[in-house]
C-alpha positions in Angstrom: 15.1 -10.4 -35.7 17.3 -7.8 -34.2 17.1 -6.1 -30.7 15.6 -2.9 -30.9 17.3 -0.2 -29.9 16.8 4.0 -29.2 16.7 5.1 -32.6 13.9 2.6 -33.5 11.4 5.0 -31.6 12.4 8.0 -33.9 12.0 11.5 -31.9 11.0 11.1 -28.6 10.7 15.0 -28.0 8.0 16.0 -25.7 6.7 12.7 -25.7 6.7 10.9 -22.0 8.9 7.7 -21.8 8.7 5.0 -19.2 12.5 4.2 -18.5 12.3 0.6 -17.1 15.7 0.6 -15.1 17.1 -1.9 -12.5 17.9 0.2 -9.9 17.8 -2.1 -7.2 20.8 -0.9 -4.8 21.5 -1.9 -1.6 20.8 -0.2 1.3 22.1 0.3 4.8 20.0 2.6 7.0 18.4 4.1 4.0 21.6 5.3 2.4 22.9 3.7 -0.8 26.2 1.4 -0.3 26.9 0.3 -4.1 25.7 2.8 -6.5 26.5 0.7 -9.2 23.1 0.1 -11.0 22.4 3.7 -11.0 25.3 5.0 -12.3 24.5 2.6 -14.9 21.7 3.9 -15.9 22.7 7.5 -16.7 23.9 7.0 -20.3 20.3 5.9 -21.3 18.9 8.3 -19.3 21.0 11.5 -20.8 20.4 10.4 -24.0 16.6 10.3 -23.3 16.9 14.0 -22.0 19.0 15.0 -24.3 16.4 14.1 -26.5 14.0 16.3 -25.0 11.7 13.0 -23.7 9.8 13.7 -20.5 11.3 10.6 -18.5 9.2 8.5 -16.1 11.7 6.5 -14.2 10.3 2.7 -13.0 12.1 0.5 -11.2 12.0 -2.5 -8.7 13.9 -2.3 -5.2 14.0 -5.6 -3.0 11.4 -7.7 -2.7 8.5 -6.3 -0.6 5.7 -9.1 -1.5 3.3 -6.8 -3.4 2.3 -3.9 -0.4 4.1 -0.7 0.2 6.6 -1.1 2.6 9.1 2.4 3.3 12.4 0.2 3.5 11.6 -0.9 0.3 11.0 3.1 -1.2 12.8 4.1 -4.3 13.4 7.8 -2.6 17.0 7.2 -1.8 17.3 6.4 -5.5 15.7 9.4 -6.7 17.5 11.4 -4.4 21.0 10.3 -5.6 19.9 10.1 -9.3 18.8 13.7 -9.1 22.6 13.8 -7.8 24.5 12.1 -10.8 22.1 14.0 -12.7 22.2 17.5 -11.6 19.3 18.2 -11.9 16.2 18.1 -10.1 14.2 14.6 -10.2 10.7 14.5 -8.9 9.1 11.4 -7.0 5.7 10.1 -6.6 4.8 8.5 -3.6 3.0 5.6 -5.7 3.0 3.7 -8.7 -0.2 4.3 -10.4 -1.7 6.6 -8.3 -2.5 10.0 -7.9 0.2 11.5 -7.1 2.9 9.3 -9.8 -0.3 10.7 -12.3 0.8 14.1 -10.9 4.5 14.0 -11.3 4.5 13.2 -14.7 2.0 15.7 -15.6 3.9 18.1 -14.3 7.0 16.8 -16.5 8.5 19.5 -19.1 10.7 18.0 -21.8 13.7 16.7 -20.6 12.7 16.6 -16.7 13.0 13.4 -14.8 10.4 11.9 -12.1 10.6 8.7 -10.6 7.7 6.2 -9.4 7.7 4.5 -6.4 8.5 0.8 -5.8 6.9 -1.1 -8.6 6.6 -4.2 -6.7 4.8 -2.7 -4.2 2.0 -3.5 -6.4 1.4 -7.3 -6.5 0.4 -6.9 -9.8 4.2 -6.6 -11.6 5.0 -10.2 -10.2 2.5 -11.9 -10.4 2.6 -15.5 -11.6 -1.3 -14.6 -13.5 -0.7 -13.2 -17.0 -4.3 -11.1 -16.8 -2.9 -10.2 -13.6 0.2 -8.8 -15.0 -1.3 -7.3 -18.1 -4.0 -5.2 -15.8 -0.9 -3.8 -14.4 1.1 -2.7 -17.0 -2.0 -1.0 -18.7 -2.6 1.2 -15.5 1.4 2.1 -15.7 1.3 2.2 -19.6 -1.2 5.3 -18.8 2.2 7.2 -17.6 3.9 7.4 -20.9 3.8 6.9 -24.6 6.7 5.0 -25.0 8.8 2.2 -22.8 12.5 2.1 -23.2 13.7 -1.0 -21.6 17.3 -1.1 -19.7 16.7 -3.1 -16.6 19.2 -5.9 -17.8 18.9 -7.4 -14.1 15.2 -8.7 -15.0 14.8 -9.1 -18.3 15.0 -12.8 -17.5 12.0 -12.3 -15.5 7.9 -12.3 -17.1 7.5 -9.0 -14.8 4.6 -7.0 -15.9 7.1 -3.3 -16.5 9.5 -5.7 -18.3 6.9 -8.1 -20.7 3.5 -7.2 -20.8 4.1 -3.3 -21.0 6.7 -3.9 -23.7 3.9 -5.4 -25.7 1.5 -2.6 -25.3 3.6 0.7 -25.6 6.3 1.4 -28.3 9.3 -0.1 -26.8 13.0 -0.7 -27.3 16.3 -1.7 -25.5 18.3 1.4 -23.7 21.8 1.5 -24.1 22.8 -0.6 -20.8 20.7 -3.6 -22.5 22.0 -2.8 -26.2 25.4 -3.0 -24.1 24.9 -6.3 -22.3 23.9 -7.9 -25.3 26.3 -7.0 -27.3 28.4 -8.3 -25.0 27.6 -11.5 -24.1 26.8 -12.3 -27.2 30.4 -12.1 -28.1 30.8 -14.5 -24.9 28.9 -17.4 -26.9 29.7 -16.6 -30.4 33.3 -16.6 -31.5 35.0 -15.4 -28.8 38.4 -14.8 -29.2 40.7 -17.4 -28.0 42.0 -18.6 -25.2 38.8 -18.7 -23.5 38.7 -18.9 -20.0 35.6 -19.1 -17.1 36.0 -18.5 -13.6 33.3 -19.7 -11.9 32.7 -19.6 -8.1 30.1 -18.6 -5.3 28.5 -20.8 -3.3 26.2 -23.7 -5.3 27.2 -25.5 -8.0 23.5 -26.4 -8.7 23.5 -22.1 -9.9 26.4 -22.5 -12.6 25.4 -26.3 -14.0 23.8 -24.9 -16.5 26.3 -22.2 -17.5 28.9 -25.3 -17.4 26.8 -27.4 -19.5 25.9 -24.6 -22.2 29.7 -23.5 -22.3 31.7 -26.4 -22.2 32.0 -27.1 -25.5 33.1 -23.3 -26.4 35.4 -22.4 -24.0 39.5 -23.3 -23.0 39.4 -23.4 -19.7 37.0 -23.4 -16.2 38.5 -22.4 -13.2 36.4 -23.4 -10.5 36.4 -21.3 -6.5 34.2 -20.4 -3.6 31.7 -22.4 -2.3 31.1 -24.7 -5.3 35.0 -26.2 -5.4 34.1 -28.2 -2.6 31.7 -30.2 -4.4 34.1 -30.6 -7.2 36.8 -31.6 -4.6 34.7 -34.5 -3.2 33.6 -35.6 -6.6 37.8 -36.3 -7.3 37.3 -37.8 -3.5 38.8 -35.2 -1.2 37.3 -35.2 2.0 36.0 -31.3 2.8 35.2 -31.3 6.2 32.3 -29.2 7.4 32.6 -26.8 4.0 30.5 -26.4 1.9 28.9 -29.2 0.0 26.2 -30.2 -2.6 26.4 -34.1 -2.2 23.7 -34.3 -4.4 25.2 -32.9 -7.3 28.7 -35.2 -6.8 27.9 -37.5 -9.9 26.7 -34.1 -12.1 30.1 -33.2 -11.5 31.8 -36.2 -11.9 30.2 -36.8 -15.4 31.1 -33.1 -16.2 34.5 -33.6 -15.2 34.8 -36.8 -17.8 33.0 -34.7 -20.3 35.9 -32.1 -20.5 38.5 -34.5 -20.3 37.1 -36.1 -23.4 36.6 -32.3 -25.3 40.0 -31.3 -24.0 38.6 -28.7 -21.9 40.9 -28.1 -18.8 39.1 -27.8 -15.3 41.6 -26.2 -12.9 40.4 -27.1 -9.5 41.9 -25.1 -6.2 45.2 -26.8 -5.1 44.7 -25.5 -1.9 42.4 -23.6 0.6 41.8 -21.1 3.5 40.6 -22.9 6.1 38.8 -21.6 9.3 37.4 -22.9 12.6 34.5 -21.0 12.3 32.3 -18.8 10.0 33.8 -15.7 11.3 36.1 -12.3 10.2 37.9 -13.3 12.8 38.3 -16.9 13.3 41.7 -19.0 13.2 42.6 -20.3 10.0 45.3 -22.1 8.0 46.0 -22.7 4.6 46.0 -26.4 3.9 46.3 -28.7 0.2 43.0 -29.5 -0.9 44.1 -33.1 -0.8 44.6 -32.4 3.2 41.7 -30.3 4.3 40.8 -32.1 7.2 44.6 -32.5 8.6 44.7 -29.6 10.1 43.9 -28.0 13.6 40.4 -28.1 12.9 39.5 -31.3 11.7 36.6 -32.4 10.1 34.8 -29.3 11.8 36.9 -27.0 9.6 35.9 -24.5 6.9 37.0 -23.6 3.4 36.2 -20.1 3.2 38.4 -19.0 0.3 40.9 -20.5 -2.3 44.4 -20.7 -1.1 47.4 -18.5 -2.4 48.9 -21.0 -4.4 45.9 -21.6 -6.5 45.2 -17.8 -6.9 48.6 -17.6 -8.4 47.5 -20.6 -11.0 44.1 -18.9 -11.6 46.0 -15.4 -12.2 48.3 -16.6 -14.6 45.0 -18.8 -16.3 43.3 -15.4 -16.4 46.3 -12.9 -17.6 46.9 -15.5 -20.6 43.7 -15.6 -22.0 42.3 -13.5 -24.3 38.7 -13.7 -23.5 37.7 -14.2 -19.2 34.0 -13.9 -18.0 34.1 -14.4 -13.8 30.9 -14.7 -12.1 31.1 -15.7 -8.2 33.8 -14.7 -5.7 36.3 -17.0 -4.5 35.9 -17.0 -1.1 33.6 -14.9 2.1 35.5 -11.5 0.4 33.1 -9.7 2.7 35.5 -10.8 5.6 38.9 -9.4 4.9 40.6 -12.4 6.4 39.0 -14.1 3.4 38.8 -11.7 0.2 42.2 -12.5 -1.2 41.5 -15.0 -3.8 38.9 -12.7 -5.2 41.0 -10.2 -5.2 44.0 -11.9 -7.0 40.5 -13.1 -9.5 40.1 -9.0 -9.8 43.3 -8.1 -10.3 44.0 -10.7 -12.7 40.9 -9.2 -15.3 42.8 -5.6 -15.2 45.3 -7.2 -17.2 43.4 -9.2 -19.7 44.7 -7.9 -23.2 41.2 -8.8 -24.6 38.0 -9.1 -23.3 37.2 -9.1 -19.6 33.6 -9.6 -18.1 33.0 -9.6 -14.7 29.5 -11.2 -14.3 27.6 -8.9 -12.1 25.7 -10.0 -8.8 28.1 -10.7 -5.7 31.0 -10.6 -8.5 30.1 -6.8 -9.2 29.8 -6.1 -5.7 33.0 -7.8 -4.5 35.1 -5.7 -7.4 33.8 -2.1 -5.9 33.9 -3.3 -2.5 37.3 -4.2 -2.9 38.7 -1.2 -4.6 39.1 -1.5 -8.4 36.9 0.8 -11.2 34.2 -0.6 -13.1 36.3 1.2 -16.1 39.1 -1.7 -15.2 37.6 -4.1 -16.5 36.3 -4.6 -19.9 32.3 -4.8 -19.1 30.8 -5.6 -15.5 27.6 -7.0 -16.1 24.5 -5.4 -13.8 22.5 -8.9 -13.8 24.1 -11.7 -12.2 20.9 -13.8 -12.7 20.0 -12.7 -16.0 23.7 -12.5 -17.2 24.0 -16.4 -16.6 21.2 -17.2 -18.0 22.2 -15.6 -21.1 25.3 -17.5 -21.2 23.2 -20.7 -20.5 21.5 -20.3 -23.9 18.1 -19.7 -22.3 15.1 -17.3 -24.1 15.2 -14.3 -21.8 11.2 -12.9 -22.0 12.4 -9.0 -21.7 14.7 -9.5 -24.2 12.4 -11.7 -26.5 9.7 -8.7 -26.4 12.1 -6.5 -27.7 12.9 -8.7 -30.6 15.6 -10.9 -29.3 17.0 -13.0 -31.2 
C-alpha cells in the first residue's frame, strides 16, 4: 500500500477539512520562541485554501493532562498563523464545544479557524480505544474530511491522529508526504557514504536507531550526553558526566558488532569540561582519555565535544554524501557550550547530498543558533517520531493512512 496523499480526496471545495497539524511551539510568556512547526505547516495549509476547503485547524500544545489549562491555549498559534497567513484565522475557545461548532459554521471556502488545545480533552490521549474513538467522533462532527500533517505524532495512537483517520476521508498533507519521502530514502538506498551523528543526552533513546541502522550506514559519530557512556564502555573514566552504566555492555556489544560489519564509530577525542552545570562555570578542554586530570577532578563535567573532535566530525560530515544528525553535541543552550553543535551545523550546509537534521532539540539548536531551515537539505519536525521511523518501527498515524 502507498501513503495517501492530497489528491486522493479529489476536490475539497466548499467541503470542511480537519487539518491535523503539530503545532506544538514553545512558549515564553505566551509569545512564540521557535516558530518552526508552524511555518511548516503553511504549504499544506495554502494548498487546502487554495483549494477552496473550509479549514478547521487541530492541534496539540504541551501536555496539559486532559483539562483546559490557558498556558496550554492554542491562541498564540492562531494569532501568528493568521500572521504567516494573511489573513484572518478565527479561534474557538474549545474543542468540541459550542463555540469550535460556531467557528466553523461560520467558515466560507477557503477561511481558516482553529480549535483549541486538543488535549485539553482527556479523551485524545487516552490509553482506552472506546475512549479515544468517542472523541474523535465528537471532533469528526467539525468536518468532512481529515488531512493528516502532524508528523510529530504520528507515532502516537492519539485519537485526532488514529481513530479520526479511520472514520473521516483522510490522507497525508504535504509535511508528512515530505517526511516520508524522506526518510525513507534514509533506510532504503541511501546514497553513499552514509554517515549518523548521534548525540543528546541517553543512549537508551538512540539504541534502537543504532541497532536498526547499523548494518546500512558508513559511519556513527557519536556526541553530547550519550559519548560518555560510550567512553566508559572503551574504559575512560568520565567523572561526574553524564552516564548510563546500565547500558555499558549494550554498548560494548554494539561497538564489537561494527567492528565486525566494518562500520566506523568515531568517538569524541576530546571534551569541554566544566566545574559546574552552569553558562558560566570554569571549564577546560581535556582528551577523553584524561577527563578526570584536570582542575576539577572526578567532580568535573563533559558538557560539549571538544574542538579537535568537532574538526574530525566536520570533515566525517562534509565527505559524506548522505548525514541524518539527531541530538546536539553539547548544553548549546549555554553559549560557553554550543560549539560542537555548531561545527555539527555548519558541517550539514556543506553536504553535497543529502542532509537531514533530525528535528526535536536538533531543530531547535539549528534556529537557535543562526542557520536557515533552507540550509539544510530537510529538518525533520518530529524528533520522536522521526527516530522511530529510522528504527523500523510501525508508526499508527502513518499506518492509518496506508503506510507501508
Amino acid at each position: 500500500m502507498a501513503l495517501r496523499t492530497l489528491d486522493s480526496l479529489g476536490s475539497l471545495a466548499g467541503k470542511r477539512v480537519i487539518v491535523r497539524c503539530d503545532l506544538n511551539v514553545p512558549l515564553k510568556d505566551g509569545i512564540i520562541t521557535d516558530d518552526g512547526r508552524v511555518r511548516a505547516s503553511l504549504p499544506t495549509l495554502n494548498a487546502l485554501i487554495n483549494a477552496g476547503a473550509r479549514l478547521v485547524v487541530a492541534s496539540h500544545l504541551g501536555r496539559p493532562d486532559g483539562a483546559p489549562d490557558p498556558k496550554y491555549s492554542l491562541a498564540p498559534v492562531a494569532q501568528r498563523l493568521s500572521e504567516l497567513l494573511g489573513s484572518p484565522v478565527a479561534f474557538a475557545l474549545d474543542t468540541v464545544g459550542e463555540s469550535a461548532t460556531d467557528a466553523v459554521a461560520a467558515l466560507e471556502d477557503g477561511e481558516v479557524a482553529v480549535i483549541e488545545n486538543l488535549r485539553f480533552s482527556p479523551g485524545e490521549t487516552s490509553k482506552d480505544a472506546d475512549e479515544r474513538r468517542a472523541f474523535a467522533q465528537q471532533l469528526a462532527q467539525l468536518g468532512d474530511a481529515l488531512v493528516s500533517d502532524g508528523f510529530g505524532v504520528v507515532h502516537r495512537k492519539q485519537a485526532s491522529v488514529y481513530e479520526l483517520a479511520e472514520i473521516l476521508p483522510s490522507a497525508a498533507g504535504l509535511l508528512i508526504e515530505k517526511e516520508v519521502e524522506v526518510l525513507d530514502r534514509l533506510t532504503e538506498n541511501p546514497e553513499r557514504p552514509y554517515t549518523i551523528v548521534l548525540g543528546g543526552s541517553k543512549v537508551s533513546d538512540k539504541l534502537g536507531v543504532i541497532k536498526h541502522l547499523l548494518p546500512r550506514v558508513n559511519r556513527i559519530l557519536v556526541g553530547g550526553g550519550m559519548m560518555f557512556t560510550f567512553l566508559a564502555a572503551q574504559g575512560y573514566k568520565v567523572g561526574a558526566s553524564l552516564l548510563e552504566s546500565d547500558q555499558i555492555d549494550t554498548v560494548k556489544a554494539y561497538l564489537e558488532t561494527a567492528q565486525q560489519s566494518g562500520v566506523e564509530i568515531v568517538l569524541p577525542v576530546d571534551a569541554v569540561v566544566a566545574a559546574s552545570f552552569s553558562a558560566t562555570a570554569d571549564h577546560v578542554v581535556a582528551d577523553a582519555d584524561a577527563l578526570e586530570d584536570t582542575p576539577f577532578g572526578a567532580s568535573g563535567l563533559g558538557l560539549d565535544i571538544g574542538p579537535r573532535t568537532a574538526d574530525i566530525f566536520a570533515d566525517a560530515i562534509r565527505s559524506s554524501r548522505t548525514v541524518f544528525w539527531n541530538g546536539p553535541m553539547g548544553v548549546f543552550e549555554m553559549p560557553a557550550f554550543e560549539a560542537g553543535t555548531r561545527a555539527v551545523a555548519k558541517a550539514l550546509t556543506e553536504v553535497d547530498g543529502l542532509s537531514v537534521v533530525g528535528g526535536g532539540d536538533s531543530a531547535a539548536a539549528v534556529r537557535q543558533l543562526g542557520f536557515a531551515d533552507s540550509d539544510f537539505g530537510h529538518i525533520s519536525t518530529g524528533g520522536g517520531a522521526s527516530l522511530e521511523f529510522l528504527e523500523g518501527k510501525k508508526l499508527p498515524g502513518l499506518e492509518v493512512l496506508g503506510w507501508p
